[in-house]
C-alpha positions as CSV (number, residue, x, y, z in Angstrom):
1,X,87.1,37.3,195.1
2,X,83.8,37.5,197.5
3,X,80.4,37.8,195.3
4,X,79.6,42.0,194.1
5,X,77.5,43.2,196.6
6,X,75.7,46.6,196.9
7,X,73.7,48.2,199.3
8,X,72.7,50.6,197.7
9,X,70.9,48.2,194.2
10,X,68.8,45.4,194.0
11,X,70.4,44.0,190.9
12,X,71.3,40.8,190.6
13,X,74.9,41.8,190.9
14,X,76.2,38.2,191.8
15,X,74.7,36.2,188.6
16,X,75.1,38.6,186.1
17,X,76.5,41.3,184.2
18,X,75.0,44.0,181.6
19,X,77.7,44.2,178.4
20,X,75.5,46.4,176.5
21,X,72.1,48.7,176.2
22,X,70.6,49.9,173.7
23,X,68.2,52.5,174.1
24,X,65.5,53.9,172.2
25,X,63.9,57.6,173.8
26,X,60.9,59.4,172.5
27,X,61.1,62.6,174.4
28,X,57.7,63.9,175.2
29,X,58.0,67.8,177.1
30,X,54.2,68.2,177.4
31,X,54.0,64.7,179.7
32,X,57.7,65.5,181.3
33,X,58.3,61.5,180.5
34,X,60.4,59.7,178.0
35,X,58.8,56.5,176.7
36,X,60.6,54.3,174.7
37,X,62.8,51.1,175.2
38,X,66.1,49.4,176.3
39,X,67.4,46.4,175.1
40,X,70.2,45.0,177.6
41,X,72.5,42.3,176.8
42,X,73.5,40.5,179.7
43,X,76.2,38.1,180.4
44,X,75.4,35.1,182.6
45,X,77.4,34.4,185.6
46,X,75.9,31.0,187.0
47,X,74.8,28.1,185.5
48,X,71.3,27.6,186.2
49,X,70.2,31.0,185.4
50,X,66.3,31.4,184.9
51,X,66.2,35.0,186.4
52,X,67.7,38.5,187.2
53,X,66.8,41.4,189.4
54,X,67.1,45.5,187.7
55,X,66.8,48.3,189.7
56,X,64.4,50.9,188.6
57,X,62.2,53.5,190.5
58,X,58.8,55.3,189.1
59,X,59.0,53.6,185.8
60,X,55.9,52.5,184.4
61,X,56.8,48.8,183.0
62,X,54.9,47.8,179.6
63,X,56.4,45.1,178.0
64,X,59.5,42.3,179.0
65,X,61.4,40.2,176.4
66,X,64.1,38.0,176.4
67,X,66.0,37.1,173.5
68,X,62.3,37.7,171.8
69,X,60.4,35.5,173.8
70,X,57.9,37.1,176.0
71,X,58.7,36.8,179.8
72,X,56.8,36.9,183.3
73,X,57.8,40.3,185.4
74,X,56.8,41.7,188.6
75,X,57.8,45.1,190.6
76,X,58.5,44.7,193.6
77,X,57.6,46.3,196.7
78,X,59.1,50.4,196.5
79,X,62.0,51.0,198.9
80,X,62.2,54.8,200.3
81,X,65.6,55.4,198.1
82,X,66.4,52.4,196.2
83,X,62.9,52.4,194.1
84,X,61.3,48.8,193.4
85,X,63.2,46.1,191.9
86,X,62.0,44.7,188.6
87,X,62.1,40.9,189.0
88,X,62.3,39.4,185.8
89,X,61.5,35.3,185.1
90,X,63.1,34.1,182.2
91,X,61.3,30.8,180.1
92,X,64.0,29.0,179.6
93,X,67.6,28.3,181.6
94,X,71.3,29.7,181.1
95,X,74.4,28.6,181.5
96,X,77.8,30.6,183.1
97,X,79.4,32.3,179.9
98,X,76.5,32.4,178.0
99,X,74.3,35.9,176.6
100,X,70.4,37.0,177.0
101,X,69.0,40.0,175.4
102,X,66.4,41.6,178.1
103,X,63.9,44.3,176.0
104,X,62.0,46.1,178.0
105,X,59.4,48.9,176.7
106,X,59.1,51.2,179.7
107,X,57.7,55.1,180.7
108,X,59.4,57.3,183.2
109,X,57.5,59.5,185.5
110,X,57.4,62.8,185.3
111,X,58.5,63.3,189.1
112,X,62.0,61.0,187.9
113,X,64.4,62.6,190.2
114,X,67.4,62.0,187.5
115,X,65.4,64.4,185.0
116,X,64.5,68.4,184.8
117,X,62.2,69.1,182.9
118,X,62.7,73.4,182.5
119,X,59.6,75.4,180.9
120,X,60.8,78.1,178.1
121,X,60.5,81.2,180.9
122,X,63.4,78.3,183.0
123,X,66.3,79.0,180.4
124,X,68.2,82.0,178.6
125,X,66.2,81.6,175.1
126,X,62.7,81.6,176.6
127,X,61.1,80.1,173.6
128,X,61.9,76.5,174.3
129,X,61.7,73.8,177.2
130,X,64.8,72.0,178.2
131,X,65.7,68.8,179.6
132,X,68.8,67.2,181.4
133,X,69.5,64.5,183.9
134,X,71.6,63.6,186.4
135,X,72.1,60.0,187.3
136,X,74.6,60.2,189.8
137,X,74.6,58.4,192.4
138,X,71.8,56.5,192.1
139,X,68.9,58.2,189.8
140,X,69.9,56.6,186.5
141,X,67.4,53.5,187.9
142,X,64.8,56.7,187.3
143,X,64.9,57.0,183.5
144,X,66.6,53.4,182.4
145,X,65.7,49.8,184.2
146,X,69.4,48.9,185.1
147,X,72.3,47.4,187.3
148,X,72.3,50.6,188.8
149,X,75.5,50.3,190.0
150,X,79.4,51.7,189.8
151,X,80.3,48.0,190.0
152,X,78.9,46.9,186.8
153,X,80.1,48.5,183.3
154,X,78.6,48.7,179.6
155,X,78.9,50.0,176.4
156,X,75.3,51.6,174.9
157,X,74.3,52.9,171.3
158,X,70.8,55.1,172.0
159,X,68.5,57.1,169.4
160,X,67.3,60.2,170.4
161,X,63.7,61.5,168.9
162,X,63.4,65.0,169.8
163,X,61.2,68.2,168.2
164,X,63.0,69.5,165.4
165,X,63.8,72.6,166.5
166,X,65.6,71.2,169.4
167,X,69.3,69.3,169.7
168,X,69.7,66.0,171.5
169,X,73.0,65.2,173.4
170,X,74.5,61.9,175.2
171,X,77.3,61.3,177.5
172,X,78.4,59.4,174.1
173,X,79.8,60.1,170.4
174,X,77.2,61.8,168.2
175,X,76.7,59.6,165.6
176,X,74.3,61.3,163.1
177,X,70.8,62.6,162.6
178,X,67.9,61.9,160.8
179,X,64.0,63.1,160.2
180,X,61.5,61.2,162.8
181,X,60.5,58.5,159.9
182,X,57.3,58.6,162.4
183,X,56.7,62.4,162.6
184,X,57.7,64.5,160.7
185,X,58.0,67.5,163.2
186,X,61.0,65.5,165.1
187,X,64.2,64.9,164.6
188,X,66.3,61.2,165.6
189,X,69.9,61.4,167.0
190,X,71.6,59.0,167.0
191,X,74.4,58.1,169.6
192,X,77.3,55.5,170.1
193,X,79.6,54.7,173.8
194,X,82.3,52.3,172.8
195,X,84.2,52.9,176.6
196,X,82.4,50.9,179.2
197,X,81.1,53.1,181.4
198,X,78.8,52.6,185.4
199,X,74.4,53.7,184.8
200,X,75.4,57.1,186.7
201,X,77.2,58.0,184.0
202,X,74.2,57.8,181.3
203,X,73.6,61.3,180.5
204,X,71.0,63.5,177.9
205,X,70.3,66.8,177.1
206,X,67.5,68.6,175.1
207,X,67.4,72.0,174.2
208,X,68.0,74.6,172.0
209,X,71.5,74.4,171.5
210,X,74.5,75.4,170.1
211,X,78.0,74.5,169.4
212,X,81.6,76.6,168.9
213,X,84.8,74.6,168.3
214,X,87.5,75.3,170.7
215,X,89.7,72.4,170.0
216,X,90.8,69.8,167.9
217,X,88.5,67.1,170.1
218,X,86.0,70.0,171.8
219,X,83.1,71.7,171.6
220,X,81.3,74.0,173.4
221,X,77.4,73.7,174.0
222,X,74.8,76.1,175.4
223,X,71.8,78.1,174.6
224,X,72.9,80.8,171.9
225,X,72.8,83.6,174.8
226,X,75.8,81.6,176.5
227,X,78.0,79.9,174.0
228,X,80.2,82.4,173.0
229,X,80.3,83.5,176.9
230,X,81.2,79.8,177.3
231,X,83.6,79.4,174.3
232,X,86.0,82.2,175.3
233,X,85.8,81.0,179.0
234,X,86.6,77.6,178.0
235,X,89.3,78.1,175.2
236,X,92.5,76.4,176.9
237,X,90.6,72.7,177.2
238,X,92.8,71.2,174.9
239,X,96.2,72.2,177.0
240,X,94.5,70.9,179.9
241,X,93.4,67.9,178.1
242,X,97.1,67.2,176.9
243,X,98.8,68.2,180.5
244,X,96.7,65.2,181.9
245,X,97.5,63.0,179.0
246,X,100.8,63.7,180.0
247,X,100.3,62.8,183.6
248,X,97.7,59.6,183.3
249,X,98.2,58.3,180.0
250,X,95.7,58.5,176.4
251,X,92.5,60.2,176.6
252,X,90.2,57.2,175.5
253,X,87.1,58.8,175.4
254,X,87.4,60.2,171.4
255,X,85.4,63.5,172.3
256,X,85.8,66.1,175.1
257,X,82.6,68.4,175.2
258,X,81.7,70.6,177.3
259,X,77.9,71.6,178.5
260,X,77.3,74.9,180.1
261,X,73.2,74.3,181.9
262,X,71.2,76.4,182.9
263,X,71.6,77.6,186.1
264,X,69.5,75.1,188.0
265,X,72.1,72.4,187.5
266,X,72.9,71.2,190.8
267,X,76.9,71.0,190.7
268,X,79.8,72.5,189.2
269,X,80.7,70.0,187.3
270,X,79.7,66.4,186.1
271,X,82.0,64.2,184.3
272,X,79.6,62.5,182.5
273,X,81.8,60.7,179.4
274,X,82.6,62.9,175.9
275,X,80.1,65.8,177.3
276,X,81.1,67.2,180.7
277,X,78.2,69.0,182.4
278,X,79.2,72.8,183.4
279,X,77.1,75.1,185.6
280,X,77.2,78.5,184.0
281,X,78.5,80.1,187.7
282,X,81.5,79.4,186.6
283,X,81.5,81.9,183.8
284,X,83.3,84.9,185.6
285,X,84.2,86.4,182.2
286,X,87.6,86.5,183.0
287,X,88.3,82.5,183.0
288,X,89.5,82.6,186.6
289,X,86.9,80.0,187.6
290,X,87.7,77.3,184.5
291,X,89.9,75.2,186.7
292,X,86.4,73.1,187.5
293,X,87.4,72.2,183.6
294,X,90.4,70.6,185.1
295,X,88.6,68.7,187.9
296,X,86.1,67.5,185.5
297,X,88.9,66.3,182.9
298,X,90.8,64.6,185.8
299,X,87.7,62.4,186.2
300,X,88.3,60.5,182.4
301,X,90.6,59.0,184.7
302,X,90.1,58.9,187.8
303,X,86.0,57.9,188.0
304,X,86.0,56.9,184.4
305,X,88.4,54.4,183.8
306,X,88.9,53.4,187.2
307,X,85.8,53.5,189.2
308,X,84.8,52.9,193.2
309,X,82.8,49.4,193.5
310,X,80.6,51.3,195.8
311,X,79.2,54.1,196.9
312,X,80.1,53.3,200.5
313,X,83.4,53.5,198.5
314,X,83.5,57.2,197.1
315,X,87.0,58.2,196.6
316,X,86.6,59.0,193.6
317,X,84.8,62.3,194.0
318,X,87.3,64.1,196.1
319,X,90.4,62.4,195.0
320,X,92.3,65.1,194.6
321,X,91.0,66.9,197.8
322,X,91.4,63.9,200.1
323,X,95.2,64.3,198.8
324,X,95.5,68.2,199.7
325,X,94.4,67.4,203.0
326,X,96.3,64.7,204.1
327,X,99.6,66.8,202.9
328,X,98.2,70.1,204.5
329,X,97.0,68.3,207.8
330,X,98.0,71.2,210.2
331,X,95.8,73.6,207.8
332,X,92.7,70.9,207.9
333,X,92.7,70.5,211.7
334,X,92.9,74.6,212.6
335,X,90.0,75.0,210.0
336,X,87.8,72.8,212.0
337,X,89.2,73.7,215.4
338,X,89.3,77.5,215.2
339,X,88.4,78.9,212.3
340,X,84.4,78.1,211.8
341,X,84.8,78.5,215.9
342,X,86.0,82.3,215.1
343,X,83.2,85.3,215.9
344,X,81.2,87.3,212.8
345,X,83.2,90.1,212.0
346,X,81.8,93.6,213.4
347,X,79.3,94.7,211.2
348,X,80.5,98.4,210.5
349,X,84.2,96.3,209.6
350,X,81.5,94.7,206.0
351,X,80.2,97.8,205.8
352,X,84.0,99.1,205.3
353,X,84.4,96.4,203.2
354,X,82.0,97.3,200.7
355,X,82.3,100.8,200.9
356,X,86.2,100.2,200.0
357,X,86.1,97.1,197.5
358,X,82.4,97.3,196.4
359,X,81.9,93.5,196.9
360,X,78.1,93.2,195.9
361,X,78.6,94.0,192.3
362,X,81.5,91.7,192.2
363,X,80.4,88.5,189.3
364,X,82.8,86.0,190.3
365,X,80.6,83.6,192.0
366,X,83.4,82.2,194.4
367,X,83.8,85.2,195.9
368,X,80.1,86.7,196.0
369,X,79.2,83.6,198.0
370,X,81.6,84.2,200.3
371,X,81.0,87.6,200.9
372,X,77.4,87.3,201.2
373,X,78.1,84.7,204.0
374,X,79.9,86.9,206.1
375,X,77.6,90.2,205.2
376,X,74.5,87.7,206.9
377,X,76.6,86.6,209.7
378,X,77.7,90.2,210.5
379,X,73.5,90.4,210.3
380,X,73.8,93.1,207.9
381,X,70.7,93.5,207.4
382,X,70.9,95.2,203.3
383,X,72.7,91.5,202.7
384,X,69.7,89.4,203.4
385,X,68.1,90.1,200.0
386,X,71.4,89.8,197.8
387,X,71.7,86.3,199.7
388,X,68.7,85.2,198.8
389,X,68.7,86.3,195.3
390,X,71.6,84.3,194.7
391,X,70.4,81.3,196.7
392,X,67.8,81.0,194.2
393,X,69.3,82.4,190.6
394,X,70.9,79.7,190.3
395,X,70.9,75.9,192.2
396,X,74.4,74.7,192.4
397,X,74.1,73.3,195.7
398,X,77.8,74.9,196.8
399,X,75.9,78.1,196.9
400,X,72.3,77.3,197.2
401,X,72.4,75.4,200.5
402,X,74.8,77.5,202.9
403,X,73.3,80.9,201.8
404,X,69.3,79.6,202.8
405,X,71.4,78.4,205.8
406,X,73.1,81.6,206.8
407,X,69.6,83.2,206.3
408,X,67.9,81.0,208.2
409,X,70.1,80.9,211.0
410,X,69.5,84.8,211.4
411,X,66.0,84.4,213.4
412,X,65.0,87.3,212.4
413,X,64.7,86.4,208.6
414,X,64.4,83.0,209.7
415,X,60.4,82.9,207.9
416,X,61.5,84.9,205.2
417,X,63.9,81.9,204.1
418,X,61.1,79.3,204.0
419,X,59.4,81.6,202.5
420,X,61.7,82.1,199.7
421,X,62.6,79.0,199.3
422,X,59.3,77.8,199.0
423,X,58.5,80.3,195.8
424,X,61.5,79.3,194.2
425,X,60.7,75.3,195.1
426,X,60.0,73.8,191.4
427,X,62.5,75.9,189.8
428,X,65.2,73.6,191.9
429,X,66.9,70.8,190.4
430,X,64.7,67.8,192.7
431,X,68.4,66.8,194.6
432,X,68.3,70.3,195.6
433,X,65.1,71.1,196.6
434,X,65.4,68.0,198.7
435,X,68.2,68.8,200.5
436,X,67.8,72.5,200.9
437,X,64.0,71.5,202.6
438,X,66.3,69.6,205.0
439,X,68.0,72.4,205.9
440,X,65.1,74.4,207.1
441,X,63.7,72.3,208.8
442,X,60.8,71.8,206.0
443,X,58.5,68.6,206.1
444,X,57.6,67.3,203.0
């Protein structure tokens, strides 16, 4: 088999492997940072081995050991996307087969594109701050030094210190609590991941949270304003769960959670292990929108278990897409031929619409994004506020990007979409902001 190579890490994929982190978080909301450490065991590949390459990206490096010994290290010089490799020099050599233990006590920055950091007025409760990452595709480098890499898979144990009045949560088995031996205004969780699992699948959460059982392996978390919302929404996991146990074989992941975010969370869905990652959009009330659930489940599989080498290689992510189209091909190839071809429909035809079906006070989120998308390209006028209101009430990119699109493609509110956007700016998830700047056109 040819040497691991990815274009997208500087990790020294080709002389060896992480089997194991351990990490140790002190999460600080005043400085947006956690500080804290990761110990990585690594397995050696070559013989000769006297140094490795991690990925990381804004960290602030303290301290590098190896197997307790005190080592030489050096960033290197910062790529636009791929950060700055951490180029480690160990004191002694290693053979093929053999085991180092890498510690490294590390800061992230507070501009870490894998975290958001929300301020109590950002979420349902506003009385406490929030936290949550997302690591996928390539942020996890932002918050852990890592192989940073689908190719490479680990088990990690982590401890958690968090205020007291605030729950921790891992893409991982909670594995007990105890009082901050160090403070005695936190709290330490304490977390285990048996599975081995790719960096873009490390996930935390912080917040004040709550739990409802909705099956024998499942729980529902949110703010207290959601969780019932989200536990009635949610309530048929388990059959789900068991109809693709039926189809793919044993659920290995012990726990399936679920995570509804607040509503800056860029995605519908992240499959991040024993704690899936839910935008609340998908809480229609009426549990018509809780087939992401199934999407997200299909991924223990399908991601999980078996996972692309690459990200030139991501199949994994529209899987079951990529199927529906190649068996609907006709379908596929009249959508991009005619239909996005096809003229705005006549404005007093939306007008009719709503007078008839009263589609602005619709709450399914599917279908209020797609009528407000044809209410701006029929440039009704009355829709350019409702559009932008719901660009920026949320941040699920699905939503978010084409309705600043649709408004900015209407010159006339053209300014009035930069300008929006730009008020809303550092309420966006960092992936989004980025990529809805892009869209209009914004520089920097």
């Amino acid at each position: 088999m040819a040497p691991v190579s990815d274009p997208s890490s500087f990790s020294s994929l080709s002389k060896c492997a992480t089997k194991h982190l351990n990490l140790i978080y002190h999460v600080d909301f005043d400085r947006h940072v956690l500080k804290g450490k990761v110990a990585l065991t690594v397995e050696v590949l070559e013989d000769k081995f006297a140094s490795l390459t991690l990925d990381s990206k804004d960290l602030k490096i303290f301290k590098v050991s190896a197997n307790g010994q005190a080592v030489q290290f050096a960033l290197g010089t910062k790529h636009k996307f791929k950060g700055s490799p951490l180029e480690i020099t160990l004191p002694f050599e290693l053979s093929r087969g053999q085991h180092v233990i890498v510690e490294i006590e590390y800061e992230t920055s507070p501009s870490a594109t894998a975290l958001q950091w929300l301020t109590p007025k950002q979420t349902a409760g506003k009385k406490h701050p929030y936290l949550f990452s997302q690591c996928q595709a390539i942020h996890c480098r932002t918050m852990v030094p890592c192989q940073d890499t689908p190719s490479v898979k680990h088990t990690y144990y982590a401890q958690v210190s968090v205020p007291r009045e605030l729950v921790a949560l891992m893409s991982a088995l909670r594995d007990g609590q105890e009082p901050d031996p160090s403070d005695s205004n936190r709290v330490i969780y304490r977390f285990r991941q048996p599975v081995p699992m790719p960096a873009y699948l490390i996930a935390i959460v912080v917040g004040a949270l709550e739990s409802r059982e909705i099956g024998p392996r499942s729980r529902v978390w949110s703010e207290k304003e959601y969780v019932d919302e989200a536990a009635f929404e949610f309530s048929e996991t388990e059959t789900m769960l068991k109809t693709a146990e039926s189809l793919a074989g044993p659920y290995v992941w012990g726990q399936y959670d679920l995570l509804v975010l607040p509503p800056s969370f860029p995605y519908g869905g992240m499959e991040n292990p024993c704690l899936t990652f839910v935008t609340p959009t998908v809480l229609a009330g009426d549990r018509s929108l809780a087939g992401v659930i199934a999407h997200e489940i299909s991924h223990s599989w399908t991601g999980n278990l078996v996972t692309n080498r690459t990200w030139e290689h991501s199949w994994s992510v529209r899987h079951t897409e990529y199927a529906d189209q190649i068996m609907q091909k006709r379908r596929f190839l009249y959508i991009i031929f005619f239909y996005f071809k096809m003229e705005p429909l006549p404005l007093s035809h939306v007008k009719k619409m709503q007078e008839v079906y009263q589609l602005n006070s619709v709450k399914n989120t599917e279908v209020r994004f797609r009528w407000l998308r044809i209410c701006v390209r029929a440039h009704w006028e009355e829709a350019v506020p409702l559009a932008l209101k719901m660009a920026t009430e949320q941040g699920r990119m699905k939503f978010t990007r084409p309705l600043f699109r649709e408004v900015y493609n209407f010159s006339k509110y053209s300014d009035e979409a930069v300008k929006t956007f730009k008020e809303h700016r550092a309420a966006l998830h960092p992936v989004t902001a980025m990529m809805v700047a892009k869209d209009l056109k914004i520089d920097g």
